[in-house]
Backbone as JSON, one array per atom type, in Angstrom:
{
  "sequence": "XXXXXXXXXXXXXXXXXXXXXXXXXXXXXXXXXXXXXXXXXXXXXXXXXXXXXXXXXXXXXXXXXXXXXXXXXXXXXXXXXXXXXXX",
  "N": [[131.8, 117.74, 58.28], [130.99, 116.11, 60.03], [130.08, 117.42, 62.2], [127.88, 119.64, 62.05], [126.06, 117.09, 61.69], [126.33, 116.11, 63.82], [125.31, 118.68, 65.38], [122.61, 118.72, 63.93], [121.58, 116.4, 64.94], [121.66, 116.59, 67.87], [120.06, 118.95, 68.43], [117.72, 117.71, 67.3], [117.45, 115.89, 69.28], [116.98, 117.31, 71.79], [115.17, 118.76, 71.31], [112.88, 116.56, 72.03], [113.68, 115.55, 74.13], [112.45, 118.2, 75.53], [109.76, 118.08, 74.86], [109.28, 115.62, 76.09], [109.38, 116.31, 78.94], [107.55, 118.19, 79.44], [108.68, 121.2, 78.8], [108.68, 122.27, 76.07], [107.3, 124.74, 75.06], [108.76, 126.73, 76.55], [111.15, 127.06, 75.21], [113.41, 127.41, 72.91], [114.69, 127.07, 69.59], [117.51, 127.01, 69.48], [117.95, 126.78, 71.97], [117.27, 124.3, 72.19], [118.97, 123.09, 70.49], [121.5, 123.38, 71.98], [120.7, 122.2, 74.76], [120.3, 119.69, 73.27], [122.83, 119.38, 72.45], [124.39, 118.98, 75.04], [123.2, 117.7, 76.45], [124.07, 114.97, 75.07], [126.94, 114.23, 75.5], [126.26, 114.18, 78.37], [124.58, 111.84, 78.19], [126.32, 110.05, 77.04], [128.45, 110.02, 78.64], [126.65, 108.33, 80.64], [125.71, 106.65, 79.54], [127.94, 105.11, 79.03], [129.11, 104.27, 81.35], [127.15, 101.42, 80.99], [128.29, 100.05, 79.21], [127.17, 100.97, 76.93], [127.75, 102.0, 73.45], [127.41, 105.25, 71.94], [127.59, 107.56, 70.09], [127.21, 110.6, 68.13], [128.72, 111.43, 65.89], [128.06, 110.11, 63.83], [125.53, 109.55, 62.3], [122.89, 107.19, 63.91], [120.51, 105.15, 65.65], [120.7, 104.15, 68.39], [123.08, 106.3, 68.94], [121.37, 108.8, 69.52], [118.67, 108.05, 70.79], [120.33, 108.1, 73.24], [121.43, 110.34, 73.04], [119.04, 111.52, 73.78], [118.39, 110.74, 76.36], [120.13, 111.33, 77.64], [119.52, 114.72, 77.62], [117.41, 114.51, 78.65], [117.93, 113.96, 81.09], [119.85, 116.19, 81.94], [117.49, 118.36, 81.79], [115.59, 117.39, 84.01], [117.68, 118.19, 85.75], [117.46, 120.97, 85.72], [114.61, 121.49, 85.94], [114.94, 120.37, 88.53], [116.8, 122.64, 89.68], [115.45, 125.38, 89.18], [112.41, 125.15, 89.95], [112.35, 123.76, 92.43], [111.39, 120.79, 91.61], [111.08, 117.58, 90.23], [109.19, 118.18, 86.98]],
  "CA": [[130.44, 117.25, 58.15], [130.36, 115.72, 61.51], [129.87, 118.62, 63.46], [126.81, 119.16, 61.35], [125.07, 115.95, 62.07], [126.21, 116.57, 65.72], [124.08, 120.25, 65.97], [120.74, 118.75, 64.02], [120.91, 115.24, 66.31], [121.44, 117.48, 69.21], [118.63, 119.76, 68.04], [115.84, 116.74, 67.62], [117.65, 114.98, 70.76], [117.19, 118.28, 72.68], [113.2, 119.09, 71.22], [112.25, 115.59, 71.86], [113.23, 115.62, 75.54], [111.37, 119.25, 75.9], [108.34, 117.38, 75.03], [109.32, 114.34, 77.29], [109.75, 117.12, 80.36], [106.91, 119.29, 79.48], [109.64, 122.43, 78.39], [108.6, 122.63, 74.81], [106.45, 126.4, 74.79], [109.82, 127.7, 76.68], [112.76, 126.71, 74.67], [113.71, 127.93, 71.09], [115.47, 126.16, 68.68], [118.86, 127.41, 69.79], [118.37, 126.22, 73.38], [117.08, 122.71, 71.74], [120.38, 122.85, 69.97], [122.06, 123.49, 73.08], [120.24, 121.22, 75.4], [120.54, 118.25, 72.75], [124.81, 118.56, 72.57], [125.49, 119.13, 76.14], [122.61, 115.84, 76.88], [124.56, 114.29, 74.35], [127.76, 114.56, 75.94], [125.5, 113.81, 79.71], [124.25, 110.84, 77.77], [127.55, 108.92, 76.89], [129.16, 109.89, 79.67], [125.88, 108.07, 81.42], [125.94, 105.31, 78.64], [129.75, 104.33, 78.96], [128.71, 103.16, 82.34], [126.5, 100.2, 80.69], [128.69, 99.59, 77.79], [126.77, 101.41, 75.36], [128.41, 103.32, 72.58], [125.93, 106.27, 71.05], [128.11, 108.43, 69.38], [126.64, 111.31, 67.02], [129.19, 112.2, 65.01], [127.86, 109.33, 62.64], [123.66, 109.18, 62.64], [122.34, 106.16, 64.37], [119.12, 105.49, 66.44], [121.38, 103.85, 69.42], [122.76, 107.7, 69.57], [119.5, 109.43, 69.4], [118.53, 107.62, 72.16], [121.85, 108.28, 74.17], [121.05, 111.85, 73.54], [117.93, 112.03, 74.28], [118.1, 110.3, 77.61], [121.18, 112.7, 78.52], [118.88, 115.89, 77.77], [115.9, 114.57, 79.47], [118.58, 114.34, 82.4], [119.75, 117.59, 81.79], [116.56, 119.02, 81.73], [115.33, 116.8, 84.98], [118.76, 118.44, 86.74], [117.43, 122.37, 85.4], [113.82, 121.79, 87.18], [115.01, 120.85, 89.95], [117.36, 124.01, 90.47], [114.34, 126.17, 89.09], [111.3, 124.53, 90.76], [112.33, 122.99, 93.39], [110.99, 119.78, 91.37], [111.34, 117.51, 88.7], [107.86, 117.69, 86.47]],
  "C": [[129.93, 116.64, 59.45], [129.74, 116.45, 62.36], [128.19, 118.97, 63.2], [125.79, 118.08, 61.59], [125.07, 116.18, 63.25], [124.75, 117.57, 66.1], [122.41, 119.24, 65.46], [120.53, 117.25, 64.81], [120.83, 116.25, 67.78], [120.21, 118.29, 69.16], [117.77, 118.86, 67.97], [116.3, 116.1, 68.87], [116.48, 116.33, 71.65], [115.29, 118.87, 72.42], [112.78, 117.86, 71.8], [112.52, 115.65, 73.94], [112.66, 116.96, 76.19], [110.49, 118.8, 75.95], [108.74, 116.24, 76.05], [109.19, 115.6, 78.62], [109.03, 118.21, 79.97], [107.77, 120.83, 79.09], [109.09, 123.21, 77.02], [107.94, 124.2, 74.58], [107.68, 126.91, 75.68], [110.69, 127.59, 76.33], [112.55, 126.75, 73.19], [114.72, 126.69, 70.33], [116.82, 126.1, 68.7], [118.8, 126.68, 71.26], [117.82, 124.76, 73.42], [118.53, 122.2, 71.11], [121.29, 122.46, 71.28], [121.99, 122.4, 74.41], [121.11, 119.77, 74.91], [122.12, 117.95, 72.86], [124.8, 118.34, 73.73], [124.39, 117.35, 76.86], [123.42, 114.71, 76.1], [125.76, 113.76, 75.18], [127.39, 113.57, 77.56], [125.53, 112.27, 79.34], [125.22, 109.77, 77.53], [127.94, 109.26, 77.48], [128.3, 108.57, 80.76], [126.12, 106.16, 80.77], [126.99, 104.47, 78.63], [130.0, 103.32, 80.51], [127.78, 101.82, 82.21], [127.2, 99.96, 79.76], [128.22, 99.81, 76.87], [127.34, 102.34, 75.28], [126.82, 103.93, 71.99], [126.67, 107.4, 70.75], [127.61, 109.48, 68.54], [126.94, 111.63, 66.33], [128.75, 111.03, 63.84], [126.36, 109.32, 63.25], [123.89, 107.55, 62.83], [121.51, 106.36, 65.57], [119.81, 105.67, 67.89], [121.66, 105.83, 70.31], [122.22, 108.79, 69.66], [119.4, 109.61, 70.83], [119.48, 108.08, 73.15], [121.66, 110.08, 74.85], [119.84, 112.5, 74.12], [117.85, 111.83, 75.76], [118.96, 111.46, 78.59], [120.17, 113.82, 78.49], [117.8, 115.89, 78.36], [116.92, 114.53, 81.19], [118.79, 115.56, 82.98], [118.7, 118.29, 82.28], [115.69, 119.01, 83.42], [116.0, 118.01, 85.93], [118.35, 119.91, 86.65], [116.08, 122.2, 86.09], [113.75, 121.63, 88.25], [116.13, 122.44, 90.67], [116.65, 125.23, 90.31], [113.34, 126.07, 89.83], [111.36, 124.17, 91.72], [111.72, 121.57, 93.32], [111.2, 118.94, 90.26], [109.65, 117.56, 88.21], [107.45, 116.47, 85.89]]
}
């Protein structure tokens, strides 16, 4: 069941920083999936350096947030090797 909560937090983590980073009209629901784990992942690796836990295998806002901030990183780190910018 964890894994499960993992994919659909990763999936609203991973839409929610498309709209934060302008992305949203080029990314499907599979590469929102995709985005949201691997920001997830970005995100507590980023988070473990301030002492916050944000875990997803249990819902909570804390790792929402965690993930979201990782995939808006993510996302940051993909226009600049596309664009030559972040937007």
């Amino acid at each position: 069941m964890g894994w499960i909560i993992a994919l659909v937090v990763g999936g609203v983590a991973g839409w929610l920083a498309s709209l934060v980073m302008n992305r949203d009209a080029s990314m499907g629901i599979f590469w929102n999936i995709v985005v949201g784990c691997v920001g997830s992942v970005i995100g507590n690796w980023v988070a473990g350096y301030f002492g916050i836990s944000g875990s997803v295998q249990e819902f909570s806002i804390t790792g929402l947030a965690v993930a979201v901030v990782g995939a808006v990183i993510l996302l940051g780190i993909v226009n600049l090797v596309q664009r030559g910018r972040v937007r």
